[in-house]
N, C-alpha and C positions, 0 to 999 in steps of 0.2 A: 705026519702031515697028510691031508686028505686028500686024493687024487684031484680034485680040483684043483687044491693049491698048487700044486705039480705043473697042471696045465698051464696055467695063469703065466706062473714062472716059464715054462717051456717059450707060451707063443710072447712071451715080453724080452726073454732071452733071443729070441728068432728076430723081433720085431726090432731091436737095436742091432744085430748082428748083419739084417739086409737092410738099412737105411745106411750104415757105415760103408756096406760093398758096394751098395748104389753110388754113396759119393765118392768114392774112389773111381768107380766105372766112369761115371759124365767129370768128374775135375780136367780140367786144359791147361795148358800154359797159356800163360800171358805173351802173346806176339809183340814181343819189343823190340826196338830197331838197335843198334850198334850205341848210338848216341847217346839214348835212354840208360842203357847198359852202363854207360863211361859214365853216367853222372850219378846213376846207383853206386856203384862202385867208390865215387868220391865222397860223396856224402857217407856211407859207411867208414871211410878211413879217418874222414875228419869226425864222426862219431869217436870212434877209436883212440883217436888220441885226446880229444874233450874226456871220455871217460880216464883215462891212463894218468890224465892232468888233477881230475877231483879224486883220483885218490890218493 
């Protein structure tokens, strides 16, 4: 393979490898209050047993 193509691959392997560490650096969590929580929470168990039920 010719030293170009090397490069190319280098800065496209570099160029996914700091967009991935960038979103890891800036990601947040979502500021959710206790409430919000309890009703995540319900709606996933009632998922849970909807799924458990079709199968």
């Amino acid at each position: 393979m010719p030293w170009y193509a090397w490069l190319i691959l280098i800065v496209a392997l570099g160029s996914i490898i700091g967009g991935l560490m960038m979103l890891r650096d800036t990601a947040k969590k979502l500021p959710l209050t206790d409430e919000q929580l309890r009703r995540i929470h319900e709606r996933n168990a009632e998922m849970d047993i909807k799924e458990k039920q079709d199968e």
